[in-house]
Biopython code that builds the backbone (N, CA, C, O; Angstrom):
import numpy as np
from Bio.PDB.StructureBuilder import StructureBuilder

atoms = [
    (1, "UNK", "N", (7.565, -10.357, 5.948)),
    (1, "UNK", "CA", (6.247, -10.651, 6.477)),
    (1, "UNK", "C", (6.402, -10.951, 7.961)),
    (1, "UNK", "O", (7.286, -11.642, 8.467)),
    (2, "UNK", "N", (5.339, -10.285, 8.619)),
    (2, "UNK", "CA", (5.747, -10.507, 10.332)),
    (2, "UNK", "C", (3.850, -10.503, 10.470)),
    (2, "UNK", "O", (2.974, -9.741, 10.060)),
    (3, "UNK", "N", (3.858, -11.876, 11.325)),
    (3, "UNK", "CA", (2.411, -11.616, 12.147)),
    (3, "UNK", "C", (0.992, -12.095, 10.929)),
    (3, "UNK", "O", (-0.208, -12.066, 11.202)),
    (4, "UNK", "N", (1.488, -12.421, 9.873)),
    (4, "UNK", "CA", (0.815, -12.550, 8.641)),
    (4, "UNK", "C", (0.507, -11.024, 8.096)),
    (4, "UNK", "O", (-0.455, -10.916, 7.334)),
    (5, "UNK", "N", (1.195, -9.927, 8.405)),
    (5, "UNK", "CA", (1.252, -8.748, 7.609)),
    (5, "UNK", "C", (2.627, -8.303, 6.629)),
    (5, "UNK", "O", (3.806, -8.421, 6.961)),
    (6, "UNK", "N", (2.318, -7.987, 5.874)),
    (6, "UNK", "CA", (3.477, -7.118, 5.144)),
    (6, "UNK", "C", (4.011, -6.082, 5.465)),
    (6, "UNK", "O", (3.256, -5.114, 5.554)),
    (7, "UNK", "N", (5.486, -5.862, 5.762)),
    (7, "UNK", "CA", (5.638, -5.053, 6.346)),
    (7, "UNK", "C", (6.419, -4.240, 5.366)),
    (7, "UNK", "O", (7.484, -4.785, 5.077)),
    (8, "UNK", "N", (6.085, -2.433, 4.419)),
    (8, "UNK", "CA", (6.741, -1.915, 3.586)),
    (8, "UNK", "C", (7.463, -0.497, 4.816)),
    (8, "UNK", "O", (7.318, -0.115, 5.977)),
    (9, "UNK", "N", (8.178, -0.196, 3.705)),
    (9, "UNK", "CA", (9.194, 1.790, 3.894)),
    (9, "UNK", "C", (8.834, 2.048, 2.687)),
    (9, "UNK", "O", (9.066, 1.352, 1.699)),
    (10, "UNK", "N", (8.007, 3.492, 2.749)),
    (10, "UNK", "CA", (8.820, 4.250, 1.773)),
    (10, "UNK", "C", (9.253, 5.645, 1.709)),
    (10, "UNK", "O", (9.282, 6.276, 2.766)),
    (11, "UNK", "N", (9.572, 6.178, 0.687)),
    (11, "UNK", "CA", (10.260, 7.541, 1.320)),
    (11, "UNK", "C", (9.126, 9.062, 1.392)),
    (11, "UNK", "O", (9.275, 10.146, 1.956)),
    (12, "UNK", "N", (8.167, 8.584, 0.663)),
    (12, "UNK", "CA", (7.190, 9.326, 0.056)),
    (12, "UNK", "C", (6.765, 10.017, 1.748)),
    (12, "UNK", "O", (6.822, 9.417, 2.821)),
    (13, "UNK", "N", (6.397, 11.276, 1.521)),
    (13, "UNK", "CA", (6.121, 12.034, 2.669)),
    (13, "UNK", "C", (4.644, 12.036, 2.810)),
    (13, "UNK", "O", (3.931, 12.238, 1.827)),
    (14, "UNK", "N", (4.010, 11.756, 4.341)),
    (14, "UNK", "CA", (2.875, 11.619, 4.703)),
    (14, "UNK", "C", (2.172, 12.524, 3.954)),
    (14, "UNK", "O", (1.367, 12.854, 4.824)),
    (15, "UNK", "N", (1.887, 13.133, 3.057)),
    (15, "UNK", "CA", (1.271, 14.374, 2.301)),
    (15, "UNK", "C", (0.241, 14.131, 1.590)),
    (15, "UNK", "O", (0.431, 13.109, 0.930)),
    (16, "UNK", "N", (-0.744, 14.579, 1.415)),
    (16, "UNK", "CA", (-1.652, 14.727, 0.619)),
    (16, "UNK", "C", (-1.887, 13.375, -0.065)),
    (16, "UNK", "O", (-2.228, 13.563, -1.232)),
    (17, "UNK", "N", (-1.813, 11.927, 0.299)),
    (17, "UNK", "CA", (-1.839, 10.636, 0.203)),
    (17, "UNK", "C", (-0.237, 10.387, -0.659)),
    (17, "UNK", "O", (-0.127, 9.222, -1.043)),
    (18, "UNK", "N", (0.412, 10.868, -0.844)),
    (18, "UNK", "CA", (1.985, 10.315, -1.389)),
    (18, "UNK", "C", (2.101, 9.150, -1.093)),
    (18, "UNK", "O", (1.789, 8.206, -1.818)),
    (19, "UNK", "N", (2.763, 9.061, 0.485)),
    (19, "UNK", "CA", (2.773, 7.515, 1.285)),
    (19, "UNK", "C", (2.189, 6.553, 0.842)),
    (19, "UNK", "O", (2.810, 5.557, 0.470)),
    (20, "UNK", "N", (0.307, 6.682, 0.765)),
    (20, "UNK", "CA", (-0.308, 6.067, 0.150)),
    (20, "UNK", "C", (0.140, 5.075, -0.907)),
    (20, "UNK", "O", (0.433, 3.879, -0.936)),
    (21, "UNK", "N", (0.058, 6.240, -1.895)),
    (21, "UNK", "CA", (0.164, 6.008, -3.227)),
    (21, "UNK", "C", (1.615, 5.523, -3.258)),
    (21, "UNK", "O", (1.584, 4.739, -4.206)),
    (22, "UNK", "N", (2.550, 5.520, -2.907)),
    (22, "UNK", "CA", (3.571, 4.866, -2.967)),
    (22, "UNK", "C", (3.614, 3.511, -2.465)),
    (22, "UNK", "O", (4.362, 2.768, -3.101)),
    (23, "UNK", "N", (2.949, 2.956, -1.399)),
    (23, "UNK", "CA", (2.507, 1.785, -0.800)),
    (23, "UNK", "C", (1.703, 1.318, -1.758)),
    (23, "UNK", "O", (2.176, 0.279, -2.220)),
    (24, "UNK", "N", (1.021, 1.528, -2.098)),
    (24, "UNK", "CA", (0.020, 0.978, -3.268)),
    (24, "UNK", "C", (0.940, 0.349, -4.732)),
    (24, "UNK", "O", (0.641, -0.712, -5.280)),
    (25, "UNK", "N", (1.923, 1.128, -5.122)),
    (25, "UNK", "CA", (2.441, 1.366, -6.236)),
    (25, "UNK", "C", (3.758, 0.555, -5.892)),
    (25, "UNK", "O", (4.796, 0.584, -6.553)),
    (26, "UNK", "N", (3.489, -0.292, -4.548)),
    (26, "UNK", "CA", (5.010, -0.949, -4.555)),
    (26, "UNK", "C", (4.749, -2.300, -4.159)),
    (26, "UNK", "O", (5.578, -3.208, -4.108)),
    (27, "UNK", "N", (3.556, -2.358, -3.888)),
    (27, "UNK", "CA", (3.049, -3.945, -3.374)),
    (27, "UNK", "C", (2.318, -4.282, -4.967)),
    (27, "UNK", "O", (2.375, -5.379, -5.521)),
    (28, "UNK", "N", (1.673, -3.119, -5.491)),
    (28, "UNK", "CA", (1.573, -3.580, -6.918)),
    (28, "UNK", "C", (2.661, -4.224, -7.920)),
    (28, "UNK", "O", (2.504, -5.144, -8.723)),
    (29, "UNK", "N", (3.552, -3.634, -7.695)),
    (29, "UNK", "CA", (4.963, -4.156, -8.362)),
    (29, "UNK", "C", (5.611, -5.177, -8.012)),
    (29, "UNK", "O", (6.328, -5.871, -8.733)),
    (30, "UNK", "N", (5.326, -5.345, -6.598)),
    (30, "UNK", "CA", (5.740, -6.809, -6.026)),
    (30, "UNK", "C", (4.878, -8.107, -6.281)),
    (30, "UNK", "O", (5.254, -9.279, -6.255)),
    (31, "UNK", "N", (3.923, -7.716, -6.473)),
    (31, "UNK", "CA", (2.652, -8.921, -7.074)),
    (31, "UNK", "C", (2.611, -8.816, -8.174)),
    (31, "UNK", "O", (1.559, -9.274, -8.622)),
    (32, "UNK", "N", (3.393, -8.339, -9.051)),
    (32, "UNK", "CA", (3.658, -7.830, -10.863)),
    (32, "UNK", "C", (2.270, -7.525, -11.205)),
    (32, "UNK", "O", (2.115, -7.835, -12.386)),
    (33, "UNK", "N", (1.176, -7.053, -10.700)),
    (33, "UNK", "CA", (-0.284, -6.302, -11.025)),
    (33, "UNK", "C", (0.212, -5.270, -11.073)),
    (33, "UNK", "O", (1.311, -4.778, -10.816)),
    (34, "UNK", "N", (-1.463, -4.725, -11.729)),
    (34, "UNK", "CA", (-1.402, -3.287, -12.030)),
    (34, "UNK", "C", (-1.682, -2.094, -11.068)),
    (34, "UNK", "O", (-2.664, -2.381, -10.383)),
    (35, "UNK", "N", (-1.226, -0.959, -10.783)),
    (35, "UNK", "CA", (-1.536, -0.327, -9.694)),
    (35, "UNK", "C", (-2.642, -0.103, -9.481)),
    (35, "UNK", "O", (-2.923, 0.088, -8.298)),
    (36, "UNK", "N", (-3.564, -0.039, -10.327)),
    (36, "UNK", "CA", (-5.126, -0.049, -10.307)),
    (36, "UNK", "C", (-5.915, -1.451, -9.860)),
    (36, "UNK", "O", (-7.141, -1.359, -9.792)),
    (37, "UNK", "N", (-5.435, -2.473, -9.614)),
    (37, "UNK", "CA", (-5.686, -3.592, -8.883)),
    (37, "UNK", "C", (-5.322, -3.509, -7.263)),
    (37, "UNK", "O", (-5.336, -4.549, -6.604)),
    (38, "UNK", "N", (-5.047, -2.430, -6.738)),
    (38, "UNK", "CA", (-4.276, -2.982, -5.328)),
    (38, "UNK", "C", (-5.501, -1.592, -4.927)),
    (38, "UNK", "O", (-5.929, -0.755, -5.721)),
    (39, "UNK", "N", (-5.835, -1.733, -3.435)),
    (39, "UNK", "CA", (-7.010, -0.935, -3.400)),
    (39, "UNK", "C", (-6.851, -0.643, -1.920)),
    (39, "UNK", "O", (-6.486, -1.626, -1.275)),
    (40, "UNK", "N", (-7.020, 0.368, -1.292)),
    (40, "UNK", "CA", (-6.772, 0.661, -0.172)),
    (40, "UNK", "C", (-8.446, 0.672, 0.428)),
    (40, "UNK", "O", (-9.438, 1.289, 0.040)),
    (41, "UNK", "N", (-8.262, -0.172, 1.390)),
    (41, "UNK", "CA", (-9.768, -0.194, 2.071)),
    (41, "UNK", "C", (-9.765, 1.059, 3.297)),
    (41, "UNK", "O", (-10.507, 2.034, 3.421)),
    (42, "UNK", "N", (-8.338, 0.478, 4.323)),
    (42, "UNK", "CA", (-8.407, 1.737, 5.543)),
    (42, "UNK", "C", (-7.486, 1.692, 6.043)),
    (42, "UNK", "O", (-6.780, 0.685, 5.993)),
    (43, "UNK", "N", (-7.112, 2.929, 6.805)),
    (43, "UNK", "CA", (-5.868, 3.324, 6.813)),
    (43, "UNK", "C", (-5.226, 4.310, 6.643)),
    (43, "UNK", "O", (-4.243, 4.627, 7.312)),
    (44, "UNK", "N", (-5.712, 4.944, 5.698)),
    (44, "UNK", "CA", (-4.903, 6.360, 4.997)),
    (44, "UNK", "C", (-4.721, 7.144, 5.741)),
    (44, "UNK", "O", (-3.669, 7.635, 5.330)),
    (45, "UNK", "N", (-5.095, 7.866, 6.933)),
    (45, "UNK", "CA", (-4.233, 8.437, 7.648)),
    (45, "UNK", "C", (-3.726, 8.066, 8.865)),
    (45, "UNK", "O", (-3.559, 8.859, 9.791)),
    (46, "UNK", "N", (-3.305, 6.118, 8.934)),
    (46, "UNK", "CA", (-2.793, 5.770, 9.873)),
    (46, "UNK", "C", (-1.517, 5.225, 9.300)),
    (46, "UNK", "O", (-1.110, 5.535, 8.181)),
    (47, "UNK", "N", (-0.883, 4.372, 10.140)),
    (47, "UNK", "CA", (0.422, 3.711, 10.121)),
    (47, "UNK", "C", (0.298, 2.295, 9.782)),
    (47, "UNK", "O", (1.138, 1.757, 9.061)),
    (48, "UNK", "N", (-0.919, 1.521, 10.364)),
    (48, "UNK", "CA", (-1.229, 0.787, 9.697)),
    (48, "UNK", "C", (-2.620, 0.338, 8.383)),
    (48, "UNK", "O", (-3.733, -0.005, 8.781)),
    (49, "UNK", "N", (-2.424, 0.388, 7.491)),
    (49, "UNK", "CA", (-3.501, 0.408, 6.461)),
    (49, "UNK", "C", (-3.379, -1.532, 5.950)),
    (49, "UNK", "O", (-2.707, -2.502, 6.300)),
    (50, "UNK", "N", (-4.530, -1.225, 4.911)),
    (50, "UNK", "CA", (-5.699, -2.584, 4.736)),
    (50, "UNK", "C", (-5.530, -2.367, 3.347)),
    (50, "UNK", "O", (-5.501, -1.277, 2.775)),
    (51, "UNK", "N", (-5.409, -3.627, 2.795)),
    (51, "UNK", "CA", (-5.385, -3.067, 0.910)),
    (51, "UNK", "C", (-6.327, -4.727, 0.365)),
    (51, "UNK", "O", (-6.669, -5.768, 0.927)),
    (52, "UNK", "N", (-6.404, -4.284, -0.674)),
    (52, "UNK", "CA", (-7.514, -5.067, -1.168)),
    (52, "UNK", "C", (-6.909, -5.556, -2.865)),
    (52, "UNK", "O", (-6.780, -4.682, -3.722)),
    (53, "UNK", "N", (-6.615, -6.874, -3.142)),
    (53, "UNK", "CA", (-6.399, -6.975, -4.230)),
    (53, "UNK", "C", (-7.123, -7.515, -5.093)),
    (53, "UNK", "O", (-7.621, -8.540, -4.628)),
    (54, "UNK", "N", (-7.431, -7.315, -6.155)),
    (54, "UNK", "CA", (-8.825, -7.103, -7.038)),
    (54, "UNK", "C", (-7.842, -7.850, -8.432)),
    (54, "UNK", "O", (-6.856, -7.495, -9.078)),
    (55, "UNK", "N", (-8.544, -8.771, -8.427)),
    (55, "UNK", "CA", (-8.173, -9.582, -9.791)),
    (55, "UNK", "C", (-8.040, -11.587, -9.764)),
    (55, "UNK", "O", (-7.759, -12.201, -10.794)),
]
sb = StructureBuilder()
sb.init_structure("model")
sb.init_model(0)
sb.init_chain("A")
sb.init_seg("    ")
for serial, (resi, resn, name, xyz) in enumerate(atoms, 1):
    if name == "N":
        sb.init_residue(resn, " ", resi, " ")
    sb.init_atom(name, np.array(xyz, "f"), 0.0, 1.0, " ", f" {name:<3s}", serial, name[0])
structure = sb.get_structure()
């Protein structure tokens, strides 16, 4: 955590939301929720994105 943000990598290629969905699917796993709880508000085709956790 830097700045009060989370800071992830992953390997998933900027493509067709991959990245995304891999960011989504790894902060879900780190908060032991379900990937359908973690919600991307904005961002998706930047470097830095906004997620929303629902529960």
């Amino acid at each position: 955590m830097e700045d009060g943000h989370i800071l992830v990598k992953v390997r998933a290629k900027p493509q067709e939301g991959a990245a995304n969905e891999a960011v989504r699917r790894l902060l879900a796993k780190a908060l032991e929720i379900a990937p359908s709880s973690v919600e991307m508000l904005r961002g998706a085709t930047s470097r830095e994105k906004q997620f929303r956790v629902l529960g």
